[in-house]
N, C-alpha and C positions, 0 to 999 in steps of 0.2 A: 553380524557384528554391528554395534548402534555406539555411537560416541556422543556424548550431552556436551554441548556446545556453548549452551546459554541456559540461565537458572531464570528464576522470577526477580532477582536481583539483577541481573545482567540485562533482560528484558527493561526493567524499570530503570536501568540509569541510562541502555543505547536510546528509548525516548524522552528522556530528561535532555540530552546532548540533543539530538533533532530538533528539539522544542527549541533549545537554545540558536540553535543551526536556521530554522525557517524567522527565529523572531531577527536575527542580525540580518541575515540576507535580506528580508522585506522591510527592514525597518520598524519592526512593529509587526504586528498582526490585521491591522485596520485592512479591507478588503481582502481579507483571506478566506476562503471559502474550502475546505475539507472533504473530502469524497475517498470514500471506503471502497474497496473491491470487494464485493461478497467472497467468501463468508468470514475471512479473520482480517482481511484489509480494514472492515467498517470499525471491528474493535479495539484495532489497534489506531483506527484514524477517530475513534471517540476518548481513548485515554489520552494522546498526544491533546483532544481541544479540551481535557482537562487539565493536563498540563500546563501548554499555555495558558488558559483562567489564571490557573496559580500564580505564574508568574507575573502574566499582564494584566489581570484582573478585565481584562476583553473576553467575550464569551462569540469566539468564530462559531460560523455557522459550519454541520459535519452533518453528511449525507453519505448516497452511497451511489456508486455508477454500474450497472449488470453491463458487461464487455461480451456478455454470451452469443447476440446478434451479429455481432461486428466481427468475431473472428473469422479467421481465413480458412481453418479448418475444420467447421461449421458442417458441410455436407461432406466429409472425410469419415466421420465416424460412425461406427453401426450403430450405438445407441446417442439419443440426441442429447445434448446435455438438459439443464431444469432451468428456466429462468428463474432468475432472481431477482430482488427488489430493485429498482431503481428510483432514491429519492434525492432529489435535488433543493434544499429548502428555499434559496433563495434566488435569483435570477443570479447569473455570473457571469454578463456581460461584462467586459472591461474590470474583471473580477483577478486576482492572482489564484489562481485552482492547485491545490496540493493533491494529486493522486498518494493514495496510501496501498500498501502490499503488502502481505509477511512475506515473499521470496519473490526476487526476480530470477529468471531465469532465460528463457530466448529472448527477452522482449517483445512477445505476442501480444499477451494480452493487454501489456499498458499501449502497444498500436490499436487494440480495438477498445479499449477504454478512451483513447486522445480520442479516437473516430467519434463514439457513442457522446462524448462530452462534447461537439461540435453540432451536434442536433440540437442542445440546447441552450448552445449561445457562442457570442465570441470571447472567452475570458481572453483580458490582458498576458496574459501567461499562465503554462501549463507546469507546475515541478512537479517532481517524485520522491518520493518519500518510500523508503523498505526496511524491513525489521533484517532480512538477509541478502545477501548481493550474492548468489553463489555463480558468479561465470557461465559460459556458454552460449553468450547472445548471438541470435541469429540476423537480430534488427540492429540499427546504429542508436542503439536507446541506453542513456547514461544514467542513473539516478542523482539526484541533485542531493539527496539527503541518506544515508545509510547505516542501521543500528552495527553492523556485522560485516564484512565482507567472509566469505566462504566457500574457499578454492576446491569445488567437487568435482570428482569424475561422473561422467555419464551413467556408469554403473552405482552412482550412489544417489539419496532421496534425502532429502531436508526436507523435515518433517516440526513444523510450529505447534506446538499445543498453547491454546489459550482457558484460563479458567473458562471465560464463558463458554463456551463451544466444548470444551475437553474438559474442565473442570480442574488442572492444572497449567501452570505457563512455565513451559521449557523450550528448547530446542535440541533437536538433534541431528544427527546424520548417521543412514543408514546403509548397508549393500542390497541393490534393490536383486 
């Protein structure tokens, strides 16, 4: 059984509001710096820095952070995962850094994304940014910013499709 959650309109106005959400909290956008979690975090944290453009006519810098190294459950698994891009464009010392996600879920991977982003520098602050908040955290990891929140059981899967990646943008929830 699959339930649709969020359409391409739902998607498009939960980061219209974040947009809104990250410019009031920083005051602006001025040293904000964007990092994507491969693979739907980067294109969800590249529509958000078009977004803000639109609004503040600032054009943030948006990259992306591979958390692949840095997990804890790294040598747990039989097959290893693939690394991914990691590109950082501009130095993010004393920088505000937005991590972007489509689903939180334990809080794993934003601990080895915080790790991975401290190799290459010390930003002013770390926030979070999620297209979905679906519960079950195992870390004490809050998001600062949230399209959705989505109260799942363990036996179910949120699942985000993005045009780029999937060639439509929905969400849903599934019985895994």
């Amino acid at each position: 059984m699959k339930k649709n959650i969020m359409d391409a309109k739902g998607i498009e106005r939960a980061l219209t509001r974040i947009a809104h959400e990250v410019i009031e909290k920083n005051k602006g956008i001025e040293d904000v710096v964007i990092l994507g979690i491969p693979t739907r975090g980067v294109h969800i944290a590249r529509r958000l820095k078009d977004i803000l453009k639109t609004i503040e006519g600032v054009d943030a810098p948006v990259g992306s952070i591979d958390a692949t190294l840095y997990r804890d459950d790294i040598g747990m698994k039989q097959e290893q995962p693939a690394l991914k891009e990691t590109d950082i464009p501009v130095s993010i010392d004393n920088k505000k850094v937005i991590i972007v996600d489509d689903v939180l879920f334990t809080g794993r991977t934003i601990r080895a994304a915080m790790n991975a982003i401290m190799d290459f520098g010390r930003p002013a602050n770390i926030q979070l940014a999620v297209l979905i908040d679906r519960g079950h955290r195992e870390l004490p990891i809050r998001p600062d910013y949230v399209g959705k929140n989505v109260p799942t059981s363990m036996q179910e899967e949120v699942r985000v499709r993005l045009r780029e990646t999937d060639g439509v943008d929905d969400v849903t929830v599934a019985e895994t």
